[in-house]
Predicted model as a PDB file, atoms N, CA, C, CB and O in Angstrom, pLDDT in the B-factor column:
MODEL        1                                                                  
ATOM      1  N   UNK A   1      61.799 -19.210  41.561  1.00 92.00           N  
ATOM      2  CA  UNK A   1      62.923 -19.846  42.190  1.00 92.00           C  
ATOM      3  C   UNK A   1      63.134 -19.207  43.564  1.00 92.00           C  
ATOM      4  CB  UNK A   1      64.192 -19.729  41.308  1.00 92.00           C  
ATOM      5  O   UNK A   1      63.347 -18.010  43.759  1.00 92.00           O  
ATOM      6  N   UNK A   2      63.007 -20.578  44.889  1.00 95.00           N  
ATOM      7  CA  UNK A   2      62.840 -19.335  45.772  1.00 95.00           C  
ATOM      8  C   UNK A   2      64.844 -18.967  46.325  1.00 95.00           C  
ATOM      9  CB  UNK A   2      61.451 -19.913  47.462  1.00 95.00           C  
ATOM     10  O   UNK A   2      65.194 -19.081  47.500  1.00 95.00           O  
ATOM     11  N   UNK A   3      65.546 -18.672  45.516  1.00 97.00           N  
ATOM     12  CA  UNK A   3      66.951 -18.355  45.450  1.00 97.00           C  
ATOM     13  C   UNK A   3      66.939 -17.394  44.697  1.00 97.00           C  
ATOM     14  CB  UNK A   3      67.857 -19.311  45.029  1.00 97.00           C  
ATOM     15  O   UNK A   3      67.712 -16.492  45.021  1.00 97.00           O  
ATOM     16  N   UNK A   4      66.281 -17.222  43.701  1.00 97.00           N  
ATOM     17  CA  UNK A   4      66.371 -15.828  42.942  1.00 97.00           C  
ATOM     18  C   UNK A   4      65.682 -14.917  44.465  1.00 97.00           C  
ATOM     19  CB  UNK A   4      65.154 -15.754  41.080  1.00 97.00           C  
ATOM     20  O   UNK A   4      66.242 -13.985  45.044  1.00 97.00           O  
ATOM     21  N   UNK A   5      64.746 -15.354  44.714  1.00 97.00           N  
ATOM     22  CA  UNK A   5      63.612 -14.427  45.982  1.00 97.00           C  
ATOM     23  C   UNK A   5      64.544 -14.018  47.268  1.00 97.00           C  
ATOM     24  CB  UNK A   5      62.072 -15.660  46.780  1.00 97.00           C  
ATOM     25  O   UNK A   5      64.238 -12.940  47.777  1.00 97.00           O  
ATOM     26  N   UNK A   6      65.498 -14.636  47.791  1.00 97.00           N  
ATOM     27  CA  UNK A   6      65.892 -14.595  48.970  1.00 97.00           C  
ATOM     28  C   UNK A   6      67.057 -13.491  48.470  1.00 97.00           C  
ATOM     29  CB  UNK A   6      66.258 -16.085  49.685  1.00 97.00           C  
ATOM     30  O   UNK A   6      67.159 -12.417  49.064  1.00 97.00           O  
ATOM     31  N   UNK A   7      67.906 -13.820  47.364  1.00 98.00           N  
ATOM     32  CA  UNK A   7      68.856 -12.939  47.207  1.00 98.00           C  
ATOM     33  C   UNK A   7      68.136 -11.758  46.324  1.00 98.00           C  
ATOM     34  CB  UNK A   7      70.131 -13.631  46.572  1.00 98.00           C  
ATOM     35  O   UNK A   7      68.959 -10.851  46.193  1.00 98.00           O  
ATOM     36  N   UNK A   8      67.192 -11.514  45.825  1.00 98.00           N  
ATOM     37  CA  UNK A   8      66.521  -9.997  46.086  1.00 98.00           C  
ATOM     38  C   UNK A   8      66.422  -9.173  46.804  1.00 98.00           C  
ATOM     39  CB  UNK A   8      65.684  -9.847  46.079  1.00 98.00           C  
ATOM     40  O   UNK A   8      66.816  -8.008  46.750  1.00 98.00           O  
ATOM     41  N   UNK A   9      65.491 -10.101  48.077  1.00 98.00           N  
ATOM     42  CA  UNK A   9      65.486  -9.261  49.319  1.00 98.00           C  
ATOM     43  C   UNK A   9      66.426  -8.980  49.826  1.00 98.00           C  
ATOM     44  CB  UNK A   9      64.930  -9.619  50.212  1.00 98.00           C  
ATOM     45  O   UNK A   9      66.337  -7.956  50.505  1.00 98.00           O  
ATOM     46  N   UNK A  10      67.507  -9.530  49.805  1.00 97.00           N  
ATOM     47  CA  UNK A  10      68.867  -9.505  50.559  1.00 97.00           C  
ATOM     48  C   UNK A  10      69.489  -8.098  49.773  1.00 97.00           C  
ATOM     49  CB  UNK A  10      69.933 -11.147  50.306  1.00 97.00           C  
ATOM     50  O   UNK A  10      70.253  -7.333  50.361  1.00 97.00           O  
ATOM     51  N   UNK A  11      69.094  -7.907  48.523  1.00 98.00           N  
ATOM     52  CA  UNK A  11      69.921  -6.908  47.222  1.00 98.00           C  
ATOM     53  C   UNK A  11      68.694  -5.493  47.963  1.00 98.00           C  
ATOM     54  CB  UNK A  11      69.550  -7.679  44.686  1.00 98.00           C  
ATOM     55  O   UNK A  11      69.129  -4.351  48.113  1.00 98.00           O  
ATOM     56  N   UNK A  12      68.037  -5.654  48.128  1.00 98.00           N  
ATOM     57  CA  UNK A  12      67.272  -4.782  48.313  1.00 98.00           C  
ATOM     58  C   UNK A  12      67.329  -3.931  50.122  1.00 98.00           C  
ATOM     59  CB  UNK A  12      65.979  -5.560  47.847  1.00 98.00           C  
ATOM     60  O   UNK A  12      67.034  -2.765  50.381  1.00 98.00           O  
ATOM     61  N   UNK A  13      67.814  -5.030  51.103  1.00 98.00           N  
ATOM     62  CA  UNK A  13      68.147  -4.644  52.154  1.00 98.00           C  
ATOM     63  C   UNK A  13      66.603  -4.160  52.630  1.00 98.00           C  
ATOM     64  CB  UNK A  13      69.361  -3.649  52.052  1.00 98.00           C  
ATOM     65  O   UNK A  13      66.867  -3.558  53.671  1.00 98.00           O  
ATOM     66  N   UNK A  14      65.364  -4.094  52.483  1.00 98.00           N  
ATOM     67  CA  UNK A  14      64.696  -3.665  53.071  1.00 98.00           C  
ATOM     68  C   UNK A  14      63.862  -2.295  52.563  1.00 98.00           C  
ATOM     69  CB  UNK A  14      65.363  -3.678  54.005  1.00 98.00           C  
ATOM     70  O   UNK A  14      62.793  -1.767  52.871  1.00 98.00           O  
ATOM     71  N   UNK A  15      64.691  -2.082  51.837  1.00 98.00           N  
ATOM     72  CA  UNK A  15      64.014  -1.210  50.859  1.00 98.00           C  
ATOM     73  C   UNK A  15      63.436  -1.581  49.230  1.00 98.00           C  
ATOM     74  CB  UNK A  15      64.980  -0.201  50.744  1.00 98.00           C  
ATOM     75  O   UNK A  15      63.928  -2.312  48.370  1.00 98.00           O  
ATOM     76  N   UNK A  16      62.232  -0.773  49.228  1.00 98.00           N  
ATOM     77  CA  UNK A  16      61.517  -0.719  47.421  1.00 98.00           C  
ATOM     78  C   UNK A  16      62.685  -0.175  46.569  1.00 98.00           C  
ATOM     79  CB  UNK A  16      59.934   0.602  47.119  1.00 98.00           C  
ATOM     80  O   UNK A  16      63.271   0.892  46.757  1.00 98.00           O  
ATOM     81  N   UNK A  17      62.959  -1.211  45.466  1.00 98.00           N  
ATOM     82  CA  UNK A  17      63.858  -0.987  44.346  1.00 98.00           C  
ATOM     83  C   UNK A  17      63.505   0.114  43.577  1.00 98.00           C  
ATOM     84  CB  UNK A  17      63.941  -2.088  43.504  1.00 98.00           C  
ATOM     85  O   UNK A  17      64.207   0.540  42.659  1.00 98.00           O  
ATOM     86  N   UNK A  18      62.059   0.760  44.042  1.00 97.00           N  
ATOM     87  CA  UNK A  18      61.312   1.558  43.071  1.00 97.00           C  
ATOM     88  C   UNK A  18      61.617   2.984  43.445  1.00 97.00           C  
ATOM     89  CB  UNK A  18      59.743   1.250  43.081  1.00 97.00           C  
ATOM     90  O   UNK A  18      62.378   3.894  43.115  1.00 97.00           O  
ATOM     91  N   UNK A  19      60.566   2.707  44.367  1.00 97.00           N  
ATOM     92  CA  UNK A  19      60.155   4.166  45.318  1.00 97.00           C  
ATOM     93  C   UNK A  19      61.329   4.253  46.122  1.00 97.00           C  
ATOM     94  CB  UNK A  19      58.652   4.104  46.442  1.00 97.00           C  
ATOM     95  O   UNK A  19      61.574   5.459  46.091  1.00 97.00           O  
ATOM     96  N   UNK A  20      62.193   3.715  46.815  1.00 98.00           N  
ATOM     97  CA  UNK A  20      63.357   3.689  47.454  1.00 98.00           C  
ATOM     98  C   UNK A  20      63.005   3.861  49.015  1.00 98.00           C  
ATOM     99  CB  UNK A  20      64.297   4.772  46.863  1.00 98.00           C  
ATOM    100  O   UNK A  20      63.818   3.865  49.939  1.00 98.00           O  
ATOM    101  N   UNK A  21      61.482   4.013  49.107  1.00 97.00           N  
ATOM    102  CA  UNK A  21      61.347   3.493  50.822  1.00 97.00           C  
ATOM    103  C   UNK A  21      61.113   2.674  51.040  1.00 97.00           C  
ATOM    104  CB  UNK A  21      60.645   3.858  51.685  1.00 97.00           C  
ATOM    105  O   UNK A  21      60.418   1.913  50.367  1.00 97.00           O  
ATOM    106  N   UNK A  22      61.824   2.383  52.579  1.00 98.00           N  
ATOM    107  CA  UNK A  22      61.499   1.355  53.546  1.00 98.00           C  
ATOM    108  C   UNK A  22      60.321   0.512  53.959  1.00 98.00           C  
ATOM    109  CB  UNK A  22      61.724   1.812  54.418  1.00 98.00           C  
ATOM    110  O   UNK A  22      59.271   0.966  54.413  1.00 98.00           O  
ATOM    111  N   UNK A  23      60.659  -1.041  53.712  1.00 97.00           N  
ATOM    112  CA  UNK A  23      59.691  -1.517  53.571  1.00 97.00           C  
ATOM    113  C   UNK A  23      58.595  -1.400  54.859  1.00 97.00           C  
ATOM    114  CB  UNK A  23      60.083  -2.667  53.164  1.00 97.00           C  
ATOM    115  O   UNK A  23      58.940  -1.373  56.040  1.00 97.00           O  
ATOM    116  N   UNK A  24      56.942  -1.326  54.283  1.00 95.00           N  
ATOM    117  CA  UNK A  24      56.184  -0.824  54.743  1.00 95.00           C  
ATOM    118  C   UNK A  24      55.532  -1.909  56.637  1.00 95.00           C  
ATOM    119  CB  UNK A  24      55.260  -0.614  53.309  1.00 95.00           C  
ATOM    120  O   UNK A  24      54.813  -1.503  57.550  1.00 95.00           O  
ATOM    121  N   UNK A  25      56.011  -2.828  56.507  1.00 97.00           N  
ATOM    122  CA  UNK A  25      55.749  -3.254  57.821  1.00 97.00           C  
ATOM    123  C   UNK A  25      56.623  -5.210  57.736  1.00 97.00           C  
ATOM    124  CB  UNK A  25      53.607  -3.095  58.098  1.00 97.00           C  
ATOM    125  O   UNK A  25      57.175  -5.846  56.837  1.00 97.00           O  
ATOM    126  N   UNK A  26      56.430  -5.376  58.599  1.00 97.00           N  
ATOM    127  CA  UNK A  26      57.868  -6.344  58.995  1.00 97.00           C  
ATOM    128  C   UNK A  26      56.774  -7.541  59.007  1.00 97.00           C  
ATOM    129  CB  UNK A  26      59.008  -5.983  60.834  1.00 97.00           C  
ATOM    130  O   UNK A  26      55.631  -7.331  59.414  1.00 97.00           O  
ATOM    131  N   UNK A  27      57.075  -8.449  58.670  1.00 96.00           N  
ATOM    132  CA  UNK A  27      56.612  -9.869  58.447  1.00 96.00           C  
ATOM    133  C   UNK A  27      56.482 -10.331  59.917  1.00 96.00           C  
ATOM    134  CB  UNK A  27      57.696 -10.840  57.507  1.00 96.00           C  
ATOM    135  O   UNK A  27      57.223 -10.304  60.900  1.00 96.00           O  
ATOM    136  N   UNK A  28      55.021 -10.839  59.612  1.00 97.00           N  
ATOM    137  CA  UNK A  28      54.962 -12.095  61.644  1.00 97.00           C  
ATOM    138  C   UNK A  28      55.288 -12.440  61.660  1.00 97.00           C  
ATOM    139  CB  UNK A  28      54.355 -13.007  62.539  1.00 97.00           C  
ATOM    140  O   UNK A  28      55.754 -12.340  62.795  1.00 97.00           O  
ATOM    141  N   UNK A  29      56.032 -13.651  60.910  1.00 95.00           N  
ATOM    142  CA  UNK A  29      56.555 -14.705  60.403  1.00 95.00           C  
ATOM    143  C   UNK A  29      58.143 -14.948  61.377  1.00 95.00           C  
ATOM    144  CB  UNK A  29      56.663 -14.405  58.687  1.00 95.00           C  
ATOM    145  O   UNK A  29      58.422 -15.981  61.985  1.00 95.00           O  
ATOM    146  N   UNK A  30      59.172 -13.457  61.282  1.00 96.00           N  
ATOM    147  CA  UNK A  30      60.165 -13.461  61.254  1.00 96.00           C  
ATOM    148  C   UNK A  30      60.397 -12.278  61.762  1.00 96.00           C  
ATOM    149  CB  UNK A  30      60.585 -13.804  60.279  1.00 96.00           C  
ATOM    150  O   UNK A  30      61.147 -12.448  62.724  1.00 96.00           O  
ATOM    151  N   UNK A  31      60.206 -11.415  61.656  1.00 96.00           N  
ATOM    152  CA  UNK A  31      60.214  -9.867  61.344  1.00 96.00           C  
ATOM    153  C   UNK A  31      60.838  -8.924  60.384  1.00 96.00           C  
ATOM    154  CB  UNK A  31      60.576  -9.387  62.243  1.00 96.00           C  
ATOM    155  O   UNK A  31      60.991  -7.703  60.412  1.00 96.00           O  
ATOM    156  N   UNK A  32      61.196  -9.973  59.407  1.00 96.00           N  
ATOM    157  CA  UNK A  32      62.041  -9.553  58.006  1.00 96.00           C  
ATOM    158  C   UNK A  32      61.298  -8.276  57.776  1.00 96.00           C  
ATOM    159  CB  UNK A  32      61.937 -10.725  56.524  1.00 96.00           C  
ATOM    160  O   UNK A  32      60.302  -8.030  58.456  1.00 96.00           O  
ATOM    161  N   UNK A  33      61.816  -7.268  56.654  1.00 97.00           N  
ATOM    162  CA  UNK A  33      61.040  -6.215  56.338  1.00 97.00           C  
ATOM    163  C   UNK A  33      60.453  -7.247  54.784  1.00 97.00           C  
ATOM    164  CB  UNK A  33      62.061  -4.464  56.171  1.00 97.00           C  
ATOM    165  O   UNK A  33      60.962  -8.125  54.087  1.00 97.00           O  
ATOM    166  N   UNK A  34      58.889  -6.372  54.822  1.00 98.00           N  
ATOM    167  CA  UNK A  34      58.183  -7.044  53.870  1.00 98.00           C  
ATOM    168  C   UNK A  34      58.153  -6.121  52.920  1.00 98.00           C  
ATOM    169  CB  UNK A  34      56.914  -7.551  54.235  1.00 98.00           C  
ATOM    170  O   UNK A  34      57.844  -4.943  53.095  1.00 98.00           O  
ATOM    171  N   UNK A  35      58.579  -6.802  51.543  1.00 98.00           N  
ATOM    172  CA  UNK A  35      58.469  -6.576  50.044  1.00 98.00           C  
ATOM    173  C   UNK A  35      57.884  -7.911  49.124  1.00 98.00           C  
ATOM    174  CB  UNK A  35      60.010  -6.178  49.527  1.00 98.00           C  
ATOM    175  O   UNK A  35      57.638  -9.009  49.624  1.00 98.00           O  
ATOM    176  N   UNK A  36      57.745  -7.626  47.907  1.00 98.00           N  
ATOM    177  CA  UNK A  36      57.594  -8.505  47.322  1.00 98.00           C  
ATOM    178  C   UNK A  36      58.234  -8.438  45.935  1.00 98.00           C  
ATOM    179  CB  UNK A  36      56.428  -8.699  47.417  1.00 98.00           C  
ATOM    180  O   UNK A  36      58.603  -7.442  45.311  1.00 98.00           O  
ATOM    181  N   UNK A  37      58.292 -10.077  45.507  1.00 98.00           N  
ATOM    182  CA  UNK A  37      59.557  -9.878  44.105  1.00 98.00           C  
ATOM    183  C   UNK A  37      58.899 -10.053  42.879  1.00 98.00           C  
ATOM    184  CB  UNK A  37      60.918 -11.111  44.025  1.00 98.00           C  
ATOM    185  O   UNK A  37      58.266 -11.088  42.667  1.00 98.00           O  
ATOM    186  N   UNK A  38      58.994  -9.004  41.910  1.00 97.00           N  
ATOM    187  CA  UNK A  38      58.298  -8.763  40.803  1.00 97.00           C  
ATOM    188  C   UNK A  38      59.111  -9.385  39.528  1.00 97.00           C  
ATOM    189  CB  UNK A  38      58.045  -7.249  40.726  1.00 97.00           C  
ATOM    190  O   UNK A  38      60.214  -9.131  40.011  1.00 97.00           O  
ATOM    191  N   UNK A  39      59.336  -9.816  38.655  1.00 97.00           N  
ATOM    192  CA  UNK A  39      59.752 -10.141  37.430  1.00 97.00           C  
ATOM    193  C   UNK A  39      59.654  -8.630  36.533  1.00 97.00           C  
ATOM    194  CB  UNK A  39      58.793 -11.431  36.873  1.00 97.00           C  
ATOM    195  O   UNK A  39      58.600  -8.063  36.245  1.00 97.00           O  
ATOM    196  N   UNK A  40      61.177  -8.115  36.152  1.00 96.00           N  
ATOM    197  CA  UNK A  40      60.633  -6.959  35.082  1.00 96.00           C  
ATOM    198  C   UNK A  40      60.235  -7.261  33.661  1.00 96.00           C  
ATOM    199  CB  UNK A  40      61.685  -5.936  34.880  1.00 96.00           C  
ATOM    200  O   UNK A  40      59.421  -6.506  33.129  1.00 96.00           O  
ATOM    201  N   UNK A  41      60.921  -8.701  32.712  1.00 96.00           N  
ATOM    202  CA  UNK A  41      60.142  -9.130  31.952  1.00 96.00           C  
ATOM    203  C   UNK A  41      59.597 -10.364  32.816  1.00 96.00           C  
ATOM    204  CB  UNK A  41      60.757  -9.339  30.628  1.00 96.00           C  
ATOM    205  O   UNK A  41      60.278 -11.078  33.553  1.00 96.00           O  
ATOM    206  N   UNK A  42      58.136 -10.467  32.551  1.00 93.00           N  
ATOM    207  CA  UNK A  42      57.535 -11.652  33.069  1.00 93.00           C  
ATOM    208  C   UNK A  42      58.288 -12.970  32.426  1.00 93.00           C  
ATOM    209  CB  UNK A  42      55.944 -11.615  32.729  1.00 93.00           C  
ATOM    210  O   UNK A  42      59.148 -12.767  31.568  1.00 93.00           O  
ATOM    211  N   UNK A  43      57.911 -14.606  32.915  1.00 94.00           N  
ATOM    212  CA  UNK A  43      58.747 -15.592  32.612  1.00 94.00           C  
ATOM    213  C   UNK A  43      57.534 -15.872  31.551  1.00 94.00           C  
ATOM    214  CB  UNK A  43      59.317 -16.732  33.848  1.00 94.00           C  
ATOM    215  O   UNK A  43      57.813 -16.638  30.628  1.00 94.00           O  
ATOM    216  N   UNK A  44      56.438 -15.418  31.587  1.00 94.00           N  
ATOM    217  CA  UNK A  44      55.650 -16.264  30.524  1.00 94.00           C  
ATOM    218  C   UNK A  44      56.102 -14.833  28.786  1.00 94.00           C  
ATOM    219  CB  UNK A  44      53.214 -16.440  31.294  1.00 94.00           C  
ATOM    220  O   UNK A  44      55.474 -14.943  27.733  1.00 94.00           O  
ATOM    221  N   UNK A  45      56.999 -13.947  28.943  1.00 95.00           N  
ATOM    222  CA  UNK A  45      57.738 -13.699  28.336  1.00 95.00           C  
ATOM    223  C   UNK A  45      59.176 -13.768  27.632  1.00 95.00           C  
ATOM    224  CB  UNK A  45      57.508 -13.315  28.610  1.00 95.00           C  
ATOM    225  O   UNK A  45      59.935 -13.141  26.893  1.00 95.00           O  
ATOM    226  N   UNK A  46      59.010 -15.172  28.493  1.00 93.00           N  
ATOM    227  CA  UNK A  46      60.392 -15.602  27.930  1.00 93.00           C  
ATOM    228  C   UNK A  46      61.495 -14.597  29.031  1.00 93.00           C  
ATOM    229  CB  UNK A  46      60.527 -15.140  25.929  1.00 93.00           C  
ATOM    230  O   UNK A  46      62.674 -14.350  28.777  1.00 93.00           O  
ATOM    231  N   UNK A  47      61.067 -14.337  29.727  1.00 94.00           N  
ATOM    232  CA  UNK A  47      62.045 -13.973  31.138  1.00 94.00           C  
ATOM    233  C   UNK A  47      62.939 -14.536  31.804  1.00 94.00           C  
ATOM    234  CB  UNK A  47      61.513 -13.816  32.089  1.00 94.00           C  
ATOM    235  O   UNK A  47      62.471 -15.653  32.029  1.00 94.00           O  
ATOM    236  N   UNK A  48      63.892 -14.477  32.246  1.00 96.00           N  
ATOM    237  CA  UNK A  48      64.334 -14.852  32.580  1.00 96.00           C  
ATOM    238  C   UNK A  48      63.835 -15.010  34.218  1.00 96.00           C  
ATOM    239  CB  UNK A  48      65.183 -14.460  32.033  1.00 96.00           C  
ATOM    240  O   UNK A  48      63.191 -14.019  34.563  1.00 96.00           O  
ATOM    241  N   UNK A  49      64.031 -16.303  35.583  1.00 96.00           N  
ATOM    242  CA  UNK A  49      64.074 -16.159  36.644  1.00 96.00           C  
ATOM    243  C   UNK A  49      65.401 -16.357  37.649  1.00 96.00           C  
ATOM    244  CB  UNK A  49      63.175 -16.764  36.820  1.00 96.00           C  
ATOM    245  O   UNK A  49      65.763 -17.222  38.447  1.00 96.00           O  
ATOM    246  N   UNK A  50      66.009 -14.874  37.094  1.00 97.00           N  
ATOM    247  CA  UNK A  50      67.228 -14.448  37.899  1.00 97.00           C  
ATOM    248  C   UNK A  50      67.072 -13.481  38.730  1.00 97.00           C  
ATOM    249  CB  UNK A  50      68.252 -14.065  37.181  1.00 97.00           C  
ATOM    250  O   UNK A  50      66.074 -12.815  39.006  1.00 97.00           O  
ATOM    251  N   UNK A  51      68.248 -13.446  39.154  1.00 98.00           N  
ATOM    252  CA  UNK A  51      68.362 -11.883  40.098  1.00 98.00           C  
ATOM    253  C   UNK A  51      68.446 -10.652  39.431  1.00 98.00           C  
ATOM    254  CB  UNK A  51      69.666 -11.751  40.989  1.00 98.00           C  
ATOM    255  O   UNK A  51      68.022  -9.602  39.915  1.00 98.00           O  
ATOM    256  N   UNK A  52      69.146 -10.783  37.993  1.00 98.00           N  
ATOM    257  CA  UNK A  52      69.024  -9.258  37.384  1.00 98.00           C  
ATOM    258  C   UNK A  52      67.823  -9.117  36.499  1.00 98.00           C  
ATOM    259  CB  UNK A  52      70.340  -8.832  36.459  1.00 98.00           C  
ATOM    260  O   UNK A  52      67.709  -8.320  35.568  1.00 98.00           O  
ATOM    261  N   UNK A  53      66.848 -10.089  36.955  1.00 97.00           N  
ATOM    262  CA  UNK A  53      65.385 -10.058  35.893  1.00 97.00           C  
ATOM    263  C   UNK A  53      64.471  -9.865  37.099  1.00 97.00           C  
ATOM    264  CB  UNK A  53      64.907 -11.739  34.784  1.00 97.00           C  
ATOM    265  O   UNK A  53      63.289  -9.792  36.764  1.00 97.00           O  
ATOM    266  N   UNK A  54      64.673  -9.771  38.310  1.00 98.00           N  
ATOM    267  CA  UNK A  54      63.897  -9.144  39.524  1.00 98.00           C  
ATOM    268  C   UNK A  54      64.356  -7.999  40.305  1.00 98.00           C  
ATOM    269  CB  UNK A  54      63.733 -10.084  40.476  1.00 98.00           C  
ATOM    270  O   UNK A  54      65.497  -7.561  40.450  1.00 98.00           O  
ATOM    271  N   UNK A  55      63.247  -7.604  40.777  1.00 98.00           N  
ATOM    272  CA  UNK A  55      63.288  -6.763  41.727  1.00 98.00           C  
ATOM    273  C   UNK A  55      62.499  -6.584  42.505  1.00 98.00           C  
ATOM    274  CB  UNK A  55      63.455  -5.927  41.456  1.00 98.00           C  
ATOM    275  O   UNK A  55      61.351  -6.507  42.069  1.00 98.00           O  
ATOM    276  N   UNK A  56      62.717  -6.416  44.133  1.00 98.00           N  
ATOM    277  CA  UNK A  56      62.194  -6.197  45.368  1.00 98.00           C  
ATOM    278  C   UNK A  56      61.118  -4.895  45.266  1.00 98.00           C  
ATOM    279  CB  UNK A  56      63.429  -5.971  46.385  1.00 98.00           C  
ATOM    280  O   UNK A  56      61.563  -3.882  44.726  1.00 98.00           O  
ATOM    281  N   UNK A  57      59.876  -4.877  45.706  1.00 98.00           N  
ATOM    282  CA  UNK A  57      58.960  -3.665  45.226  1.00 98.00           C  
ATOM    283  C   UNK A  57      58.281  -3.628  46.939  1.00 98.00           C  
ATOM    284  CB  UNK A  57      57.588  -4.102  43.568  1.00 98.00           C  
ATOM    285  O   UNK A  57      58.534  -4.657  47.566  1.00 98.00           O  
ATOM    286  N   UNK A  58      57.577  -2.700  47.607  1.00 97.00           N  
ATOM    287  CA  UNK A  58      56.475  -2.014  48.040  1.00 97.00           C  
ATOM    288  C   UNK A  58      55.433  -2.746  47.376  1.00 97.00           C  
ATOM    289  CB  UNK A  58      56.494  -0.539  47.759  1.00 97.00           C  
ATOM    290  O   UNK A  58      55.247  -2.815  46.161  1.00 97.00           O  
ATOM    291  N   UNK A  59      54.804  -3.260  48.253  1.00 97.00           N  
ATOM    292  CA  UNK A  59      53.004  -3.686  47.502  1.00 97.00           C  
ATOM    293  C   UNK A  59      52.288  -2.724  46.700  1.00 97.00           C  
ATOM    294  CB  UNK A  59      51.748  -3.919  48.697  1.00 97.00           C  
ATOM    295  O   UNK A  59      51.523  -3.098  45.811  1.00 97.00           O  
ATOM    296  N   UNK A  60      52.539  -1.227  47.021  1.00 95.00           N  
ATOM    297  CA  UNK A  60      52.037  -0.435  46.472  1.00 95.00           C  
ATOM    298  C   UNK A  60      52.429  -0.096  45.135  1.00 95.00           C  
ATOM    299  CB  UNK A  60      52.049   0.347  47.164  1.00 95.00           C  
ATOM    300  O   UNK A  60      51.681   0.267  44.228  1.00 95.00           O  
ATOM    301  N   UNK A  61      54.321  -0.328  45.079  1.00 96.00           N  
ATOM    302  CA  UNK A  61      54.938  -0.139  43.778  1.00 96.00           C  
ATOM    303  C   UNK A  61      54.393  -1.256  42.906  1.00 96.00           C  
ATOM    304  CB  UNK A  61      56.526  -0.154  43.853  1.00 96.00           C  
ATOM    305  O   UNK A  61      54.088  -1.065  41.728  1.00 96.00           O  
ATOM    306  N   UNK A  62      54.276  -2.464  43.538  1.00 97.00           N  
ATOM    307  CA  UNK A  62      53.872  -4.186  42.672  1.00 97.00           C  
ATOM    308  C   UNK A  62      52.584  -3.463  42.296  1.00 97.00           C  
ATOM    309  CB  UNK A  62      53.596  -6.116  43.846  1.00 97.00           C  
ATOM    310  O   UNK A  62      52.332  -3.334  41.099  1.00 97.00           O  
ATOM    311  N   UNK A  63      51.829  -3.028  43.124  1.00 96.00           N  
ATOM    312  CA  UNK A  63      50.304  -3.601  42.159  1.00 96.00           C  
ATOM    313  C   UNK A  63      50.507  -2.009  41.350  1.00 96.00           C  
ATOM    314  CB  UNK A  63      48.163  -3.955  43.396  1.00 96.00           C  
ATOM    315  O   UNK A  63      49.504  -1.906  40.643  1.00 96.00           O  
ATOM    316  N   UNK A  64      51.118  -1.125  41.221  1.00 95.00           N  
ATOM    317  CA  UNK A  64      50.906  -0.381  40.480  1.00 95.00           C  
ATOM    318  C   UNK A  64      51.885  -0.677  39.112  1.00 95.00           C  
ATOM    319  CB  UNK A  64      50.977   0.794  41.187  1.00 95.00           C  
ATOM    320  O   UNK A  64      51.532  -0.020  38.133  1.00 95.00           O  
ATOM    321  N   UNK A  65      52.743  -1.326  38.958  1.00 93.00           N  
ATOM    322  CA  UNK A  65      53.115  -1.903  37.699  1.00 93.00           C  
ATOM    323  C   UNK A  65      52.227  -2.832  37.175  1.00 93.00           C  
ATOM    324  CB  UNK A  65      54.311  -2.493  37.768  1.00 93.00           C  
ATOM    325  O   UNK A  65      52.056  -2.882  35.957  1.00 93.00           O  
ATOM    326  N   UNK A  66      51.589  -3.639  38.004  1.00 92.00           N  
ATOM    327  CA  UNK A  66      50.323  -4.867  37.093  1.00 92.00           C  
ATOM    328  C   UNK A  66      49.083  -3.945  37.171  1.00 92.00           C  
ATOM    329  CB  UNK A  66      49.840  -6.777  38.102  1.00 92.00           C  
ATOM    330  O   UNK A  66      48.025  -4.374  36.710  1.00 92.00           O  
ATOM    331  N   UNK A  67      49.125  -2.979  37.600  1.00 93.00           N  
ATOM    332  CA  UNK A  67      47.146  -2.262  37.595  1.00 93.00           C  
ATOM    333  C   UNK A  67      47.467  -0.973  37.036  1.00 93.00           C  
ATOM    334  CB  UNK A  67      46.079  -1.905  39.515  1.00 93.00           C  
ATOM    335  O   UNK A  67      46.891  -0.707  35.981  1.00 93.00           O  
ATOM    336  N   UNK A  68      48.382   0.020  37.583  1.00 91.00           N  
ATOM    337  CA  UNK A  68      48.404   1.480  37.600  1.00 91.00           C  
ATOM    338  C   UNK A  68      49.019   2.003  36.485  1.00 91.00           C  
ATOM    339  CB  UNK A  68      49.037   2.006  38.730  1.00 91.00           C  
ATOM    340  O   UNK A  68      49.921   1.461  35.846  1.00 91.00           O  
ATOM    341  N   UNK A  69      48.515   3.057  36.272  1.00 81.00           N  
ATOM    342  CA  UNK A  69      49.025   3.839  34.645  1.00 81.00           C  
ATOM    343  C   UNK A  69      49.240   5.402  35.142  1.00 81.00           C  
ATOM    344  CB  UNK A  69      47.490   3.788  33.084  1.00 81.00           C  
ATOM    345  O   UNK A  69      48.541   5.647  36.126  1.00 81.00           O  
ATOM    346  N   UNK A  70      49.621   5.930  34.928  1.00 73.00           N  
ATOM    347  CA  UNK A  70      49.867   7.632  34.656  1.00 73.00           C  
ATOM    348  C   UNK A  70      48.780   8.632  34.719  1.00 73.00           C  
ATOM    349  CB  UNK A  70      50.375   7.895  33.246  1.00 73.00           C  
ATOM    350  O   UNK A  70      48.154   8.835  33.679  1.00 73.00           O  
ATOM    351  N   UNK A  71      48.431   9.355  35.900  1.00 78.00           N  
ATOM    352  CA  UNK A  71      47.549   9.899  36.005  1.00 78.00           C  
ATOM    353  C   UNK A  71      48.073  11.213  36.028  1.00 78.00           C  
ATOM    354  CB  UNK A  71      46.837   9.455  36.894  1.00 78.00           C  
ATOM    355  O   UNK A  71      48.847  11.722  36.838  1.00 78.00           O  
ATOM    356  N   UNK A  72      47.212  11.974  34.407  1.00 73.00           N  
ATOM    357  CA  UNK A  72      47.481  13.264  34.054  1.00 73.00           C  
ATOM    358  C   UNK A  72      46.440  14.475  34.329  1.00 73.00           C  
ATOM    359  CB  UNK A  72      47.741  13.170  32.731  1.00 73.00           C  
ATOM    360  O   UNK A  72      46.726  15.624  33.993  1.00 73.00           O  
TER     361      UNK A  72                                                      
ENDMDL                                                                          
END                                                                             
């Protein structure tokens, strides 16, 4: 929903919901700061697509919740 997406970024101000830094480089587009919006339960889990079922991430925080695990 791109209304859940806009009021993320807006909740997020520019910063990773995760890591809590500033997003890593500003969109051509606009010059918005660039994040991207993750689902914490996915929708093909029966997720919901709201604002308190997302959150604004760092590319680095996103692909490390879908790829990255705990390195001991």
């Amino acid at each position: 929903n791109p209304h859940v997406v806009v009021a993320v970024l807006l909740r997020a101000n520019g910063k990773c919901e995760k890591c809590l830094s500033q997003a890593p480089f500003a969109r051509k587009r606009d010059g918005s700061p660039y994040l991207e919006v993750h689902h914490k339960i996915r929708l093909a889990d029966e997720g919901d697509d709201s604002v308190e079922n997302a959150i604004a991430l760092c590319p680095n925080c996103h692909r490390e919740l879908h790829y990255g695990h705990q390195i001991t």
